[in-house]
Structures are given as C-alpha cells and as structure tokens.
N, C-alpha and C positions, 0 to 999 in steps of 0.2 A: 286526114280529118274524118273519112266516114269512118277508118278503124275505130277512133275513138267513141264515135257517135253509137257505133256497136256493141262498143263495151259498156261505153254507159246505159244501155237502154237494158243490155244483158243484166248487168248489175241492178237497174232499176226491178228489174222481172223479179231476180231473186229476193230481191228486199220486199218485192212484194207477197210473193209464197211467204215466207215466213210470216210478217206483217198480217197475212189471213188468216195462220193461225190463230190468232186470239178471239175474233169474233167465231173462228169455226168451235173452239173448244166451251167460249160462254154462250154457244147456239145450243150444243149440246144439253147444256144442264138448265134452260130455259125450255118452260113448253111451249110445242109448237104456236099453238093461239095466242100465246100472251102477246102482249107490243112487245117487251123486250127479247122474245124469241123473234118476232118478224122483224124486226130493225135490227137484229145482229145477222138475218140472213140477206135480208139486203144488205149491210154491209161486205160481206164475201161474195158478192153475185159481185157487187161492184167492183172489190178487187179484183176479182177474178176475168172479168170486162179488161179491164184499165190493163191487168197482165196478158191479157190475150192480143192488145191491140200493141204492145209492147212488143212481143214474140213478132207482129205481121211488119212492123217498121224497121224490127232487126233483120228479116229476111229482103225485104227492099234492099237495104244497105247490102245486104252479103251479095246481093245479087250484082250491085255494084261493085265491089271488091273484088269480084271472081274473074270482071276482066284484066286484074294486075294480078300478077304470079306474087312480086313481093309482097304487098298486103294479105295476098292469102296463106303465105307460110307462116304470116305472124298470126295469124288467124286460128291456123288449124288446129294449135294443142287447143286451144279455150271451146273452137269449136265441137272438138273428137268429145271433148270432158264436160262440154253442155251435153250435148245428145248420149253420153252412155249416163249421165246421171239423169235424164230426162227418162231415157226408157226403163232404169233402175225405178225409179220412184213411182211412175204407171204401173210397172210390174206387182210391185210391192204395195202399192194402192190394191188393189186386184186379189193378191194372190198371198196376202200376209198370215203368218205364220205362229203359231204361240209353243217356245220349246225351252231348255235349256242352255243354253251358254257354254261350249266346250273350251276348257282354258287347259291349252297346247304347251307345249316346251319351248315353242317361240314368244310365247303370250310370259313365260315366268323367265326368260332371261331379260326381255327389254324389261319387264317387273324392276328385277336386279339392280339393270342397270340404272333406272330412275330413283331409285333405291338409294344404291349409292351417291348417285350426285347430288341427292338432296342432303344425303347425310354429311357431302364434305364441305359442301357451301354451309352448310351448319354450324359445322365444325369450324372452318377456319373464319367466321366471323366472331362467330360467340367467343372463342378463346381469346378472342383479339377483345372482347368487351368485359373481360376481369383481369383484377392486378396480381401483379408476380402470388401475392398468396391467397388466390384466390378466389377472391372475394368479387363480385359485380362491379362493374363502374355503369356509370351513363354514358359512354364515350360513344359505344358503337349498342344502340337501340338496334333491335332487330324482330322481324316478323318470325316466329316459331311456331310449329306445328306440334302443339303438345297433348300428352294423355298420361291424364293423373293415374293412378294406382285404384284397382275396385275397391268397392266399398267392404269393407272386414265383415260387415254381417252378413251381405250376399254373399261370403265365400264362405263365411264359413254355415251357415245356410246348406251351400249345393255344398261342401265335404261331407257334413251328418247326413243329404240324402243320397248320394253316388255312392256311399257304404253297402246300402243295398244292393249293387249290383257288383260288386265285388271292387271297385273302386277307391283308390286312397286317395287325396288330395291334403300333402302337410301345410298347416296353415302354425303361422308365430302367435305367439300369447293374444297379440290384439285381431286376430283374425285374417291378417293378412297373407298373401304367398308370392312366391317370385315368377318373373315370367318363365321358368326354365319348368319348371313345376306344373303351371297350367299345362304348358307345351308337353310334358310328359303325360298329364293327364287326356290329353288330347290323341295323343299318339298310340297310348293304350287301347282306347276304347275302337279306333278301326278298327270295324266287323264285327262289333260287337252287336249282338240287338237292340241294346239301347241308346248305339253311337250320337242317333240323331236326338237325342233329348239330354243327352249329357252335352253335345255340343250346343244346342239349342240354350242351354239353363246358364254357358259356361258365357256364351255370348251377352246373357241379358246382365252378369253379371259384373260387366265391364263397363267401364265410364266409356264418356262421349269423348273423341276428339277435337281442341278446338283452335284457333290462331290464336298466340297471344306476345306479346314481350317480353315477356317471364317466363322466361325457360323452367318448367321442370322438368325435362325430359319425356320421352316417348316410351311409356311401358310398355304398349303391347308388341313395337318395333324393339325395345330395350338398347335404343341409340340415348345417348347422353343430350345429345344434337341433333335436331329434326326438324327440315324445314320444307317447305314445294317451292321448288326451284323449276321443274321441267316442263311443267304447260301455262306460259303466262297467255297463251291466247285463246285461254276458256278459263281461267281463275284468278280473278286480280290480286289474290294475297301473291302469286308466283310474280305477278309486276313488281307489286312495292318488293317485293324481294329481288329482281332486277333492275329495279332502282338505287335500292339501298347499296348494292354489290357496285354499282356504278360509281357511286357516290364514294363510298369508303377505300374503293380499291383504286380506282383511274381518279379522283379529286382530292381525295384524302381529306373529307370534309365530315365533321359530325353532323347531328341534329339539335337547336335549340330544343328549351324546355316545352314551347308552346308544338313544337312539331313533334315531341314526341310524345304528346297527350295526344295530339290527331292519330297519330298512326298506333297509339291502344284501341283506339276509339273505333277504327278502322279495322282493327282486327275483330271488336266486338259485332262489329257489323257484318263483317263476314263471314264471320261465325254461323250469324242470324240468318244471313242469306243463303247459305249454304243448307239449313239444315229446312228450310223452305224451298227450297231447289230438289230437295230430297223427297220432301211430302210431296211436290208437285210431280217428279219421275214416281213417285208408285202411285199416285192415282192416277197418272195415265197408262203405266200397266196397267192397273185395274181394269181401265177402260176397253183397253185391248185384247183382257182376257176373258172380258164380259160379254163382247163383241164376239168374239171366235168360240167361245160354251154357246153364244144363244143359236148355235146352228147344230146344238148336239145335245137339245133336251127330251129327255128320257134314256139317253146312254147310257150305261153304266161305264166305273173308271175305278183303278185302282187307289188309292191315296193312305195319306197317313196324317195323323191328329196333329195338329201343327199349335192348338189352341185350346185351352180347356177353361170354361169362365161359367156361370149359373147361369147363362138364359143357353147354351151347347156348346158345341162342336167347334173349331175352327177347323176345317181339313184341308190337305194340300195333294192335287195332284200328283202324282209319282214322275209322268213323262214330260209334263208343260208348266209345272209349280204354277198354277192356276188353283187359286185360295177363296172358300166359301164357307156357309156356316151350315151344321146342322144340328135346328133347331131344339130348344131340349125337349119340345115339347111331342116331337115325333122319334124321339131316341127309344124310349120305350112308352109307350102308347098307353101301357095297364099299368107301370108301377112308379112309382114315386122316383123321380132324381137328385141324388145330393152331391152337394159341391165340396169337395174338398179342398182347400185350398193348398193345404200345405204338402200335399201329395201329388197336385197339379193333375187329378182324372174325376171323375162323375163318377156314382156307385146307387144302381139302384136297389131303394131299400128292402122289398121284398125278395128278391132274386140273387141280391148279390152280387151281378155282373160289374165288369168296372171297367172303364174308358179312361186311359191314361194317354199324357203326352208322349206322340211317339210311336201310336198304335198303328200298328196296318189296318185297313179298313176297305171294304166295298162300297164305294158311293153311286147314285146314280142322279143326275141334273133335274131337280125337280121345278125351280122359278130361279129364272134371271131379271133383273131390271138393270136393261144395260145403262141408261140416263143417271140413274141411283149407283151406278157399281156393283152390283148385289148382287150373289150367289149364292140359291138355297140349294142345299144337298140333301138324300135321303139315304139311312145306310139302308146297304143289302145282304140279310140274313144270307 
C-alpha cells in the first residue's frame, strides 16, 4: 500500500514540474510589475510548494519501505530513474548549453528503420482500400502522411537562379521536377560555396507536409504510401493509425460515412496542431538562445546570412545556429541600402558592396532582449 502511495505522489510531483511550465513560460513574456506577471509567479511559487511538499511525503514513505527488502526491490528502478533524472535536470537547469545536433550512424539506421515501417503499414492498408483496377474505395479510410509535389514557379525560380553558380536543375514544361533530380541537385552542390543557399532556396521551395485521407503520396520521401505509425505516444495521428490497424486487421471492420468525416476532420486538426507545436519548439529555442548570447554581449562570432529582407540581416551562428538581425540601418552607416529581392542580398548604392544569402560574415552581439527574443548583431569590418 505505501509503494503505491509513492508512486502516486511520485507521479503527482511530475505532473506537477511540467504543469509549472506554463505559468513559468507566460511569467516570462509578462512584465515583471504587471498583475499578470505577479499572479503567474505566484502561481509557480505555488506549484512549486505543493511539489516540494510532495517530494518530503515521498521520502516519509521510502523511509518506510526501506524496512521490507521486497518493496524496495520493486522500488529501486523508479527510484535509480527518479534521482539520475533529478540530478540530470539541476544539472541542465545550471549548466545549459546552445550547440548543434550531431546526427550519428545510429541516429540514420533507427531513421531507416521507422522509415520503413511507416511505409509498410502504408502500404498494406492503402492497397487493401482500392479495387482490383485500381481505383479508391471507402472500404478501408486511412490516416496518411502526405507531401504534394513543389510549386512549378518556385522551381523553376531556384533553376534560372542556381545557373549562376554552375548549377542545373531539369524542370518539365509546367515547371516541375522529380525527386531524383532535386536529390541530384542536392548532392552536387556538397562543398560548394554556395551549398548552403542552394540548400536553403531548395528547402523553401517545397510544400508542407500534412495528414490527410487522401493519399497523394509522399514526394519528398518518394514512397507511394506514407504513414506515422512508430510514435503513438507523443503524436495521436500515429494512434488513430493504431487504431485503424486494429480495427481492419484483428475486427475486420470498416468505417461509417459519419466516422470518416471525423477522422478527415482529425487529420485537419492535427495538421494544425502540429504545425503550432512547431512555432512553439522554435520560439523556445529562441528563448534559449537569447538567454545563453545575453552572457556574451560585445563578443565577436563567426556566422553566415541566413536572411536577407529590407529593414537587414538575418545572420546565423556558425557553432550554435543562434539567429539575430543586423539591422540595415548599421550595415553601412554612409551609404544607401537596396533590396533585392530576386537576387535574395542588399547592395549598397554608392559602393557597390553586396550581402547575399549565404555569406560568411563577422558579427559581434550588440542588444539582446531576452523576454522579446531579440538579437541585434553588428558586422565586423
């Protein structure tokens, strides 16, 4: 009975760290004076109480358990795996870090392998949901992960400007190209000097991927069939799709007309969630990376133009992809700036100098506003 009482109190704790995130992150972008800045930090003082006194009632308990050997062998993984993720997250509170992402040969086989099994749970649903010639039925509705084909102007756009750098990209009468072709154009350009703004141009000019019931297939994967099947316990399109699997293979049951207007509806939704899940993960890098510059203003740093619009700069870090602006207004001080757009650089007009996408650059931290996000850069002659 106390094990229980330990785990629940464990479990309540955790619910509650996460649960303070939210008052922590809208304290943040609230000033401190306002009422609503002071009433979201009382709210985390509080949680933060309620979770303290949580932790001293679990230790009571342990302290009871410790005189039975068998409760504490049932104890000990959860406990080993509370305290090294306890002292992981102090550590990391403390001692946090803004770098890169190294992605290993272990990181691109389990890739593979999720890879594949998305594509065969795809596979053998959808072929089961057309007839002998064919053609779609409504028999077996299904959740797909699809990506249309780019837009023909954007490609053929980036083919007339990658000419310049000695670059081909064959595009068909309507401006289209196949994925075998990008992939070639892609593979070219390693090492080149402009890799990164031909990757960068080749990137923007690809559609979004989104769930739907109607398969068109996965262009940028170039699977016929593509679905998320392998993490249903962080993406509920990968449920209804071990749902649906459940359903068709072990009941051998379809879906009414009205269930399968819910589960379009559902994809729509997830869609929407997802791509809001997206904007929320980079504005808390943002945060992260505003936080860890604002301890390194007046440094200088290496970067390269990540952005090029009429008010400046957009530049990126070289070692930490830590992204700020510099402004057009301090790019050249004496002479006039013009925007190019179709060129993607700034040219100023007396001089001539020109700031394209792509450029290496010297920057040095000139204002942060970590609350805002903001990072103003200044180059360095």
């Amino acid at each position: 009975r106390l094990l229980g009482v330990f785990k629940l109190l464990l479990f309540l704790c955790f619910l509650l760290r996460y649960i303070k995130v939210v008052p922590e992150n809208l304290a943040m972008t609230l000033p401190a004076e306002s009422f609503g800045g002071i009433l979201t930090r009382l709210g985390v003082s509080l949680l933060s109480t309620v979770g303290s006194f949580g932790f001293l009632f679990g230790a009571v308990s342990l302290w009871y358990l410790i005189r039975d050997k068998e409760s504490v062998k049932l104890l000990l993984p959860e406990l080993v795996s509370f305290m090294i993720s306890l002292v992981y997250n102090i550590f990391k509170f403390f001692n946090y870090a803004v770098g890169k992402y190294e992605i290993t040969d272990a990181n691109r086989l389990i890739e593979e392998f999720m890879l594949l099994a998305n594509r065969i749970v795809a596979t053998e649903i959808g072929k089961k949901g057309k007839t002998e010639n064919g053609e779609k039925n409504d028999k077996y509705p299904f959740v797909y992960r699809v990506h249309a084909n780019p837009d023909p102007e954007k490609l053929s756009k980036l083919a007339t400007f990658i000419k310049r750098f000695g670059f081909n990209l064959k595009t068909s009468s309507n401006g289209g190209a196949t994925h075998k072709q990008i992939n070639a154009l892609l593979d070219n350009c390693q090492g080149h000097p402009s890799q990164t703004l031909v990757e960068t141009l080749t990137i923007r000019a690809m559609a979004k991927a989104v769930y739907s019931t109607d398969n068109i297939g996965h262009y940028g994967l170039a699977f016929p069939y593509y679905t998320h099947f392998t993490s249903p316990i962080r993406r509920y399109p990968d449920m209804m799709v071990h749902r649906l699997v459940a359903k068709y293979l072990l009941q051998s049951k379809t879906l009414c007309r009205s269930e399968q207007e819910e589960l379009e509806q559902a994809c729509v939704h997830s869609t929407d969630c997802e791509m809001g899940a997206q904007a929320a993960e980079r504005d808390s890098i943002k945060q992260m990376h505003a936080r860890w510059i604002s301890r390194h203003l007046g440094e200088e740093f290496d970067a390269i133009v990540s952005g090029v619009t009429e008010f400046g700069l957009f530049v990126q870090l070289k070692d930490t992809m830590t992204e700020g602006l510099v402004p057009i207004r301090t790019i050249e001080p004496h002479d006039y700036m013009q925007f190019d757009e179709d060129n993607y650089c700034l040219v100023a007009a007396r001089s001539g100098k020109k700031y394209t996408l792509s450029d290496a650059v010297r920057v040095r931290v000139t204002k942060v506003d970590v609350e805002r996000k903001l990072i103003d850069f200044a180059l360095v002659e």
